[in-house]
Structure formats: C-alpha cells, structure tokens
C-alpha positions as CSV (number, residue, x, y, z in Angstrom):
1,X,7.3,-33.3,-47.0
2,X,4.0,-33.0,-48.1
3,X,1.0,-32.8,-45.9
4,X,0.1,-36.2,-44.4
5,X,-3.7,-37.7,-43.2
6,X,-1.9,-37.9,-40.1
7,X,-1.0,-34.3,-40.0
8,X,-4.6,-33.4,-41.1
9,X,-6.3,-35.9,-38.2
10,X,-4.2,-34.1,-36.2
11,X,-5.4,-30.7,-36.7
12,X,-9.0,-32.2,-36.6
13,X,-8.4,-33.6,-32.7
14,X,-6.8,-30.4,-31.8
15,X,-9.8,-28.5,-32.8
16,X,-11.9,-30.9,-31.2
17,X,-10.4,-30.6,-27.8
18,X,-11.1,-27.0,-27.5
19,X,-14.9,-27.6,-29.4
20,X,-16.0,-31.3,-28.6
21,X,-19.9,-30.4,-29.7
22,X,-18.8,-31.0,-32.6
23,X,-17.7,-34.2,-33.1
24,X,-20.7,-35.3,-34.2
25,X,-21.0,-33.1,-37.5
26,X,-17.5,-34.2,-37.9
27,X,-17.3,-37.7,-37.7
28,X,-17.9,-38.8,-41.5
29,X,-14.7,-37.3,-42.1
30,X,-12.7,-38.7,-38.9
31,X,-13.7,-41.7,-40.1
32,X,-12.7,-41.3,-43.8
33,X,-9.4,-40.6,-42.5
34,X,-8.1,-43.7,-40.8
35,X,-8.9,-44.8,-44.7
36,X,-5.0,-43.8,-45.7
37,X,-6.2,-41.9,-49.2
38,X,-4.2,-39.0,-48.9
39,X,-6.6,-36.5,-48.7
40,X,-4.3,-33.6,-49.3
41,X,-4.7,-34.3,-53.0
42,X,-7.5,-32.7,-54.6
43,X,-8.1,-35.3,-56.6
44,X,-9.6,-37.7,-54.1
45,X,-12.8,-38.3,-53.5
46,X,-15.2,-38.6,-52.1
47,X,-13.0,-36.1,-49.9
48,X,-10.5,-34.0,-49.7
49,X,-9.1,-31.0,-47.4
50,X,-8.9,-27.5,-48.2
51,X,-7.9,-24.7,-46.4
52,X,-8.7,-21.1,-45.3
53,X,-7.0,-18.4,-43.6
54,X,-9.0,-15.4,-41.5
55,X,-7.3,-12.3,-41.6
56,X,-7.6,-10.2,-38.7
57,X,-6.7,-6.6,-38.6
58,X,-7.5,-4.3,-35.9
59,X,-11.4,-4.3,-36.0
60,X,-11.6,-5.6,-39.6
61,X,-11.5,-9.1,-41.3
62,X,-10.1,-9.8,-44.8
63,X,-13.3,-11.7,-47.3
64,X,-13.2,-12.2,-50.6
65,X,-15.3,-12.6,-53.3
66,X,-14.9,-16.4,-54.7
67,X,-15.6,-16.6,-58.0
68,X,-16.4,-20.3,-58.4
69,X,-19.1,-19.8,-55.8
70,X,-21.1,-17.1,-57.1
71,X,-19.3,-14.4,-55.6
72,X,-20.1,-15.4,-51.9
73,X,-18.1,-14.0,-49.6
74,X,-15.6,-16.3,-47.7
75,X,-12.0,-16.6,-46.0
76,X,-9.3,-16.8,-48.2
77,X,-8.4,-20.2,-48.7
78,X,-8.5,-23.0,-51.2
79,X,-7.0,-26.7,-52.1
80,X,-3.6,-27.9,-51.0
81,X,-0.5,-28.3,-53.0
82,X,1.9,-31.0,-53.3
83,X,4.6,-28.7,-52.0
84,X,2.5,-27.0,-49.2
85,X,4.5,-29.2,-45.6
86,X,1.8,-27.7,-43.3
87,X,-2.1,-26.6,-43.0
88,X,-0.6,-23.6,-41.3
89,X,1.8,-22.8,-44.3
90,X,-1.1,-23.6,-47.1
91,X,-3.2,-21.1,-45.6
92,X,-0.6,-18.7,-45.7
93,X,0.0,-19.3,-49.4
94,X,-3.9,-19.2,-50.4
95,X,-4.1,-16.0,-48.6
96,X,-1.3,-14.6,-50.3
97,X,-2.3,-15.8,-53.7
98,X,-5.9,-14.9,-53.5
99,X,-5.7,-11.5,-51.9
100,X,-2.3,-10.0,-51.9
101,X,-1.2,-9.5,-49.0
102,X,2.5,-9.8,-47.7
103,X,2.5,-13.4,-45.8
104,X,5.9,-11.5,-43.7
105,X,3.0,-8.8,-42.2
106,X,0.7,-11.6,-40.6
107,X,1.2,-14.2,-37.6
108,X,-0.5,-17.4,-36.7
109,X,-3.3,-16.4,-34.1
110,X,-3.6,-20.1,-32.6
111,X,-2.1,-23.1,-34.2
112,X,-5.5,-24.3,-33.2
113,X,-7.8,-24.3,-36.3
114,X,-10.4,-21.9,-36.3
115,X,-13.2,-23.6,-37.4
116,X,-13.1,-27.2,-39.0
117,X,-16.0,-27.8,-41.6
118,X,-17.4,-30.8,-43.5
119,X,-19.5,-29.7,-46.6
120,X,-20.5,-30.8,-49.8
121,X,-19.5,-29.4,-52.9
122,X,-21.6,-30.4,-55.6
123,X,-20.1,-32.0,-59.3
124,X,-18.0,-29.4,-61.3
125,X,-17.8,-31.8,-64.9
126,X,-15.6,-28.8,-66.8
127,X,-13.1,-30.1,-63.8
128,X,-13.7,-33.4,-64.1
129,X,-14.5,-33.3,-60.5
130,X,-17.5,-35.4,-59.3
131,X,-19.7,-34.4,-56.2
132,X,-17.8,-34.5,-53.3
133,X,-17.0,-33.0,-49.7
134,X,-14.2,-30.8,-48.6
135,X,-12.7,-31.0,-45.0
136,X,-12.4,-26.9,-44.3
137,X,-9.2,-26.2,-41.9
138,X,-9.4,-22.6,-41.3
139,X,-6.5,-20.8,-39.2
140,X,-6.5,-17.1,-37.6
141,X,-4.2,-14.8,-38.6
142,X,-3.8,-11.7,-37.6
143,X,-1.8,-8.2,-38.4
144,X,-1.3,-5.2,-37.5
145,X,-0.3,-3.1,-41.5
146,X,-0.9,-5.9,-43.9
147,X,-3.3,-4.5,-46.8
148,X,-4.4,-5.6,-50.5
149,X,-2.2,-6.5,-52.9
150,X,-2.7,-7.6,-56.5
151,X,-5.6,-10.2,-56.5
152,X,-6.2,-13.6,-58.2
153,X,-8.4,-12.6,-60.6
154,X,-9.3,-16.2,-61.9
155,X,-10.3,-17.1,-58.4
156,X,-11.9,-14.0,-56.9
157,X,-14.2,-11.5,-57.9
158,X,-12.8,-8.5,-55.1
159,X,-11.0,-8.7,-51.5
160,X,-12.1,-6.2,-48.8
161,X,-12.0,-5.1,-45.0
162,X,-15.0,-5.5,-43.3
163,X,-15.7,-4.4,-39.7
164,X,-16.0,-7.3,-37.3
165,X,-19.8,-6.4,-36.5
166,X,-20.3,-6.7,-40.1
167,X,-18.2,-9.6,-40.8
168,X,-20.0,-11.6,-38.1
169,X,-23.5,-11.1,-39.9
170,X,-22.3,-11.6,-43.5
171,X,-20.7,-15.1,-42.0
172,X,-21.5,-18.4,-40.1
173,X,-21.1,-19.4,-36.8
174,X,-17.6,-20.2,-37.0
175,X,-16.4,-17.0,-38.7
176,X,-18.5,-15.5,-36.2
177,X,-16.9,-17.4,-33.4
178,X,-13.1,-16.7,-34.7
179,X,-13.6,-13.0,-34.7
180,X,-14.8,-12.5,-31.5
181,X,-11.9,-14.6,-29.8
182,X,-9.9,-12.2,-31.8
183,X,-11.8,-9.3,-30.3
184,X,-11.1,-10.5,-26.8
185,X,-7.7,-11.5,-27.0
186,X,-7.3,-7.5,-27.8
C-alpha cells in the first residue's frame, strides 16, 4: 500500500514528541496535511514529502553531491514512489539508488525521523513543476561495512565519507544534531 498522509502526520508527531521547539516552523505543513491531497505524490503542490536517509558509519557520514542543487552537499534522499509502503523503506531505496550502497549492510538507527524540514523549493518549468515546498523526513541509518557502489549519475555529482567533525560543519543543525546522537549512542 502506498504511503498514506496519515502515515506521513504520523512520522511528523513522532518527531515532534522527542523535538516539540519545533512545532512552530512546522505547522504550515501539519496543517496542509489534514487537507487529504496525498502528498506522497510529487506532483502536488503546493507540497509534497520527500525523503532522506543519513548514513552513519563508524565516525563518518555518507553526503552526496546533488546535482539539481548545484552540487550542495546533502543526505541521500529524494521524492517518494508509488510503490515505496513506508518513509522508512523510501529512504532506503533513495539511498541505494543515489549512492550504491547495499540497503542488506545498513539498519534503521531510530524509527524516529531524524530531522523533519519544511523548505521551499523554488519553480523548476523544464519539470513542469511550479514553486513549491517539500516536507524533508530524514531517517538514521547506520552500518558497520557498507561502502560506495555505482552512483546515480543523473542525480549526483559524487558520494563520499566525511568525518563526523567535518560533516557537522559542512551541514545544518539537524544533520548536525543526528550525528552526534549517533556518536553517543557509540
């Protein structure tokens, strides 16, 4: 079954719970979804949900390159698919598809999003895709031998291992606050 508003509001209040401060910055899209628009498809708008997966390997996190961002350097992670039945399971894909990497070599860290981010993304008209916002659900996985594979060339520029003191400065917050409960949990 494909991935429901319900399942998506879901995530959202779970994340909440463990960060309440930021309810605030998120309640455009809590509200948008009691609006029943399916925002799993990446073809509504004025929203929809993507996902992202952080890698997490010993003292190193997995970034890539995205290409339809300039090259900035991000989680693996991307739209959802009709055939994708959880956020968990989507994130797995993109980060298999992006980077690579053998999804049998990596485990959920929390089934409690990493970070949960509203954002706007601006028009993209060789898309057809107006301005709009994405609703970022990012999960934490870790491993302990996962590596590289063959990359998605049409999405990302490279894919590399980058300390955690070096991830934290080339990322926000969030990122920031992810690796470190990885760090700790070690």
């Amino acid at each position: 079954m494909a991935i429901s508003d319900a399942d998506i509001s879901a995530a959202v209040r779970s994340y909440l719970a463990h960060y309440p401060g930021e309810a605030v910055s998120l309640a455009e899209p809590i509200r948008r979804l009691t609006e029943g628009r399916e925002f799993a498809s990446r073809r509504t708008f004025p929203m929809h949900v993507t996902v992202g997966a952080l890698l997490v390997r010993g003292d190193e996190v997995l970034l890539v390159e995205h290409r339809a961002y300039g090259g900035i350097l991000l989680q693996p992670g991307g739209h959802l698919e009709p055939t994708d039945t959880t956020l968990v399971d989507a994130a797995v894909r993109e980060l298999a598809e992006e980077t690579g990497v053998d999804p049998g070599k990596v485990a959920l860290g929390s089934p409690v999003p990493a970070w949960v981010e509203y954002g706007r993304v601006p028009a993209r008209p060789e898309k057809d895709e107006p301005e709009h916002h994405h609703l970022d659900i990012a999960f934490r996985f870790v491993t302990e031998d996962a590596d590289v594979g063959r990359i998605q060339e049409s999405e990302v520029l490279g894919v590399a291992w980058h300390r955690l003191a070096i991830a934290e400065q080339l990322v926000g917050h969030r990122m920031a606050r992810a690796v470190s409960a990885q760090a700790k949990s070690r």
